[in-house]
Short mmCIF file of the C-alpha atoms (twelve columns), coordinates in Angstrom:
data_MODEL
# 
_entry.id   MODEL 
# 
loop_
_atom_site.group_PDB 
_atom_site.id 
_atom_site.type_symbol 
_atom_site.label_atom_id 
_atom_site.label_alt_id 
_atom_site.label_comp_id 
_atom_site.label_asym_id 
_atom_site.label_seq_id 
_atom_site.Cartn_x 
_atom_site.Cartn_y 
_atom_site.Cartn_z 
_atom_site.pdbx_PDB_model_num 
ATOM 1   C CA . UNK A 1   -21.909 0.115   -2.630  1 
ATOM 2   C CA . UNK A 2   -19.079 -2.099  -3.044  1 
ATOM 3   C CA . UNK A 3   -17.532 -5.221  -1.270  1 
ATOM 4   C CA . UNK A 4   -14.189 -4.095  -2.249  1 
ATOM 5   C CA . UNK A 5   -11.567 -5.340  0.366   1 
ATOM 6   C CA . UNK A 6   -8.227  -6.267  1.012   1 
ATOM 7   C CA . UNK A 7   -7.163  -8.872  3.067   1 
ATOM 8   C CA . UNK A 8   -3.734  -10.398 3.956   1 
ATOM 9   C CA . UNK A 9   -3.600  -14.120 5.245   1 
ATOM 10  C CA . UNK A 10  -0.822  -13.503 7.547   1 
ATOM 11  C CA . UNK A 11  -2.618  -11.154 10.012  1 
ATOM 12  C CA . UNK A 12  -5.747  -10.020 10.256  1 
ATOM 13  C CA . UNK A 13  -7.594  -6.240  10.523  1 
ATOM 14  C CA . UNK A 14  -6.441  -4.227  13.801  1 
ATOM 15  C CA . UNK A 15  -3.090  -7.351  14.733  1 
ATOM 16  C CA . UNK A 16  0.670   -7.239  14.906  1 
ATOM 17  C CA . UNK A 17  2.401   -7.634  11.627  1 
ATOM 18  C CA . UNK A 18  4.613   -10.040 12.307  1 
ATOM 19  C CA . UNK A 19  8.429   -9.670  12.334  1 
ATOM 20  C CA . UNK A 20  9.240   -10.976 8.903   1 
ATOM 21  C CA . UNK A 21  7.305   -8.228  6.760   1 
ATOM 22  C CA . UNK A 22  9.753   -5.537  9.088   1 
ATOM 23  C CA . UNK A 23  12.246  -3.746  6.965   1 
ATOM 24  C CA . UNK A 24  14.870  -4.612  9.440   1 
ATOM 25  C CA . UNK A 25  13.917  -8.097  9.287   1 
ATOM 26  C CA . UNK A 26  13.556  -10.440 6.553   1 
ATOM 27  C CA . UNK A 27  11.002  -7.492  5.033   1 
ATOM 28  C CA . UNK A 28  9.079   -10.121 3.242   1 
ATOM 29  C CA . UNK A 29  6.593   -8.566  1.048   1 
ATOM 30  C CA . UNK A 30  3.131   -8.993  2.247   1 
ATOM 31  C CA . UNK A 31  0.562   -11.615 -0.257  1 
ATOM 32  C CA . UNK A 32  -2.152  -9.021  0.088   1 
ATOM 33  C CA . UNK A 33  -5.712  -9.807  -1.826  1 
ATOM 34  C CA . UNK A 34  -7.998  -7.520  -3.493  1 
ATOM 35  C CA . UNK A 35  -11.247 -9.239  -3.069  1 
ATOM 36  C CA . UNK A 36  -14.630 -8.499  -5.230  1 
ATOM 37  C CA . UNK A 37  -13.526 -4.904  -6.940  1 
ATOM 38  C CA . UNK A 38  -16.367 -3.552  -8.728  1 
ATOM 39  C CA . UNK A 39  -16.932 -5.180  -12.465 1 
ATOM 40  C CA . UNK A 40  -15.690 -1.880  -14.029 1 
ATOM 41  C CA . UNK A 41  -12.324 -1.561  -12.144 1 
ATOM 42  C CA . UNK A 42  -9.656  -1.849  -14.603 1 
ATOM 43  C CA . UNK A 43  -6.675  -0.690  -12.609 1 
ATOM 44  C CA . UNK A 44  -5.865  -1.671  -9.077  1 
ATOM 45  C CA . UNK A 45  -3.507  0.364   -6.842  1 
ATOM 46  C CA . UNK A 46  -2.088  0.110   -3.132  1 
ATOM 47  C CA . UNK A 47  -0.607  3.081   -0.972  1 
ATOM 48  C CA . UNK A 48  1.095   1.375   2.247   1 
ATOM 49  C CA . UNK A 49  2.139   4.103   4.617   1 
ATOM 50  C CA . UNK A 50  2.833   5.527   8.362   1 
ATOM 51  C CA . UNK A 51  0.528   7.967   9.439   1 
ATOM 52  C CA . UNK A 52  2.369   7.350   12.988  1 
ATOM 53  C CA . UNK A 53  5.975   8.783   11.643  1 
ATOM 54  C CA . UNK A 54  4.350   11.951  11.615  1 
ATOM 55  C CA . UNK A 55  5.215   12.263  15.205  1 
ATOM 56  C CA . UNK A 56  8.754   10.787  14.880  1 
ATOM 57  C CA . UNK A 57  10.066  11.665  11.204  1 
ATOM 58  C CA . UNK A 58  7.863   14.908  10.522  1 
ATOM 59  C CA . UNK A 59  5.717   13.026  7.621   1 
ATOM 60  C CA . UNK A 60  3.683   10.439  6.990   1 
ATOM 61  C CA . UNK A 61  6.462   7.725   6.001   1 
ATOM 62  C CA . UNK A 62  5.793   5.764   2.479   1 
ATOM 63  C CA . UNK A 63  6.391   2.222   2.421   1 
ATOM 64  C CA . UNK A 64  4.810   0.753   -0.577  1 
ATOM 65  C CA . UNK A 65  3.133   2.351   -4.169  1 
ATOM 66  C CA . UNK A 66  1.991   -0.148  -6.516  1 
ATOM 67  C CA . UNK A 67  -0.752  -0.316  -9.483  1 
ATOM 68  C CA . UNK A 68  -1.606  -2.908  -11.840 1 
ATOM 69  C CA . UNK A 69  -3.655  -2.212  -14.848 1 
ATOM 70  C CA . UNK A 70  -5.273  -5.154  -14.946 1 
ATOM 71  C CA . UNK A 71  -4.595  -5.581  -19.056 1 
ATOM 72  C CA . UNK A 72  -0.781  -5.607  -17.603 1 
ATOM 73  C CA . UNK A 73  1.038   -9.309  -16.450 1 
ATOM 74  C CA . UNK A 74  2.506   -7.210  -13.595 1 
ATOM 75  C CA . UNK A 75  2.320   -4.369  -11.080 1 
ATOM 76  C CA . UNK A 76  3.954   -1.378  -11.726 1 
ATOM 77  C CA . UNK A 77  6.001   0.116   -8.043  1 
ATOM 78  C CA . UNK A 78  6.892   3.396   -7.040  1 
ATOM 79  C CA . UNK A 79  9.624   4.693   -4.617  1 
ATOM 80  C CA . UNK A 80  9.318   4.204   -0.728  1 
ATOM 81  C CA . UNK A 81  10.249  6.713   1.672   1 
ATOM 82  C CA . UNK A 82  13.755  4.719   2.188   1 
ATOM 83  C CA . UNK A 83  14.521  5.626   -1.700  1 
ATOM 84  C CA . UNK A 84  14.052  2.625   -2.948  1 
ATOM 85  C CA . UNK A 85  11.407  1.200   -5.365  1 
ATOM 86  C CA . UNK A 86  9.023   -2.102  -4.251  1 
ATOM 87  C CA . UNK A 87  8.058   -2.903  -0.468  1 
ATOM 88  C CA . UNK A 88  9.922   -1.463  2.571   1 
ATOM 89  C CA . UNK A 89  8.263   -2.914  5.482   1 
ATOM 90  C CA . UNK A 90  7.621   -1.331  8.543   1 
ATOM 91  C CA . UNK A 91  10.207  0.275   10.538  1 
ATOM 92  C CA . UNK A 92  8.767   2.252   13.706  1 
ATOM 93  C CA . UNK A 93  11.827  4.346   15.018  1 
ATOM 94  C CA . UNK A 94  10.597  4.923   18.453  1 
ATOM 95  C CA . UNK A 95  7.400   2.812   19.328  1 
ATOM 96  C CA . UNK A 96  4.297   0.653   17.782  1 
ATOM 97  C CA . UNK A 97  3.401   2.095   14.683  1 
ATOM 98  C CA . UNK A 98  -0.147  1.462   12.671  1 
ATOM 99  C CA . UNK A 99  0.378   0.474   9.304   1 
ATOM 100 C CA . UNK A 100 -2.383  1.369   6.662   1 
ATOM 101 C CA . UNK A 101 -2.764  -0.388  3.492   1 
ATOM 102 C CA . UNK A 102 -4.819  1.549   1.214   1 
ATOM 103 C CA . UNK A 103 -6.617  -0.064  -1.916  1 
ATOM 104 C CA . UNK A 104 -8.253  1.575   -4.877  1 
ATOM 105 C CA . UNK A 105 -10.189 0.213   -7.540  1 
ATOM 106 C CA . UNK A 106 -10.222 2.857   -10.271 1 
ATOM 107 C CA . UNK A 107 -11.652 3.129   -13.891 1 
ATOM 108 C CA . UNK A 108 -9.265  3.972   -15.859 1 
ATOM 109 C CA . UNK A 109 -5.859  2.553   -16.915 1 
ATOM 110 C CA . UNK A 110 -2.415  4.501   -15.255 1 
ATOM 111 C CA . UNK A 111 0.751   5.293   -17.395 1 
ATOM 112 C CA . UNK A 112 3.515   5.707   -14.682 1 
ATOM 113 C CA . UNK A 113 7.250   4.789   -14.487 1 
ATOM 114 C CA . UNK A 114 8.677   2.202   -12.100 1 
ATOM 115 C CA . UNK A 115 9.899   4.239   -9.239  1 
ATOM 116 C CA . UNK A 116 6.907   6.902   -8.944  1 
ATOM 117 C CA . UNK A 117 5.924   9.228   -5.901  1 
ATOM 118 C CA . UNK A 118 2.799   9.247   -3.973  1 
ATOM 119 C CA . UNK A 119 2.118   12.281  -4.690  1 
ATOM 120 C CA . UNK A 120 2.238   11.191  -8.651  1 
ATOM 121 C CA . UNK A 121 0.020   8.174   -8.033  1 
ATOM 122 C CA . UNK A 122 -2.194  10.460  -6.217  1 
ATOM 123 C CA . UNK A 123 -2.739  12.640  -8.784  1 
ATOM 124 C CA . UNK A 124 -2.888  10.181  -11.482 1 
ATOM 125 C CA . UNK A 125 -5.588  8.546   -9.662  1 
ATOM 126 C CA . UNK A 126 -7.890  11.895  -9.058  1 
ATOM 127 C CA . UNK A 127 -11.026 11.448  -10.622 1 
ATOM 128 C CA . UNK A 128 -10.695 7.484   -11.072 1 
ATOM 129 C CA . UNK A 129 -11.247 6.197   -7.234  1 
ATOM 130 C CA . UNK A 130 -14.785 3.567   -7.547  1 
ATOM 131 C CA . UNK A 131 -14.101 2.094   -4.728  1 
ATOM 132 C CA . UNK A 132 -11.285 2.350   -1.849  1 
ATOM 133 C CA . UNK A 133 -10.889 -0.691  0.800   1 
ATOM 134 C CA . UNK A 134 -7.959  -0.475  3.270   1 
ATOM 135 C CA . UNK A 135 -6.237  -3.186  6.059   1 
ATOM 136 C CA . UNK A 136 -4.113  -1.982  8.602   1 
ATOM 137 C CA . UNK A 137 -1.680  -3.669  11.299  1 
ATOM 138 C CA . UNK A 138 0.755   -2.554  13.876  1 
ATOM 139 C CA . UNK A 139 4.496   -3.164  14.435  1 
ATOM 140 C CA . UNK A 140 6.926   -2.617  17.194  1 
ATOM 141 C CA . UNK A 141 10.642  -2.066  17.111  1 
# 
């Protein structure tokens, strides 16, 4: 069993995301930590998304994709929901959302393009998962 866990110094498990990570807002991308991954992790990857759209949009809305073989200088991003590649913070059309940020440790190095779905992370990651951790926060319109 792992320790794995994110964390994210500007709220804390469960709170309000505040305004300036919104998408409407300054949609400041969140410093989020991946503390203690297992000593054979050699990719890290983060899935931020709205299970709560479901109810307003029809599907669970995708706000942020992002790996980082940790050989690499930088993170590689995929594309959001909004159709655009990096962090699109939250952006509840109709009441408080929860926000989920999902963390993976995995053992094995990924070879996507900037601008990948979730769907393609998804799959790339099948097999590779040693440890998941994941933070979540709510927002209001």
């Amino acid at each position: 069993m792992s320790d794995f866990s994110i964390t994210c110094p500007d709220f804390n498990e469960g709170d309000e995301i505040p305004k300036k990570f919104g998408y409407k807002f300054e949609n400041e991308e969140p410093n989020i930590s991946f503390n203690r991954p297992p000593s054979n992790t050699t990719t890290l990857a983060l899935i931020m998304d709205d299970p709560d759209a479901m109810g307003a949009v029809g599907k669970v809305w995708v706000h942020w994709l992002q790996y980082h073989n940790l050989s690499a200088t930088s993170p590689i991003e995929g594309k959001t929901d909004f159709g655009e590649i990096g962090y699109g913070g939250p952006a509840p059309p109709d009441k408080r959302h929860t926000y989920i940020f999902k963390a993976y440790a995995l053992d094995t190095e990924l070879d996507l393009k900037e601008g990948y779905s979730k769907q393609e992370l998804e799959d790339a990651m099948n097999g590779h998962i040693i440890s998941e951790a994941k933070l979540t926060g709510t927002f209001s319109p």
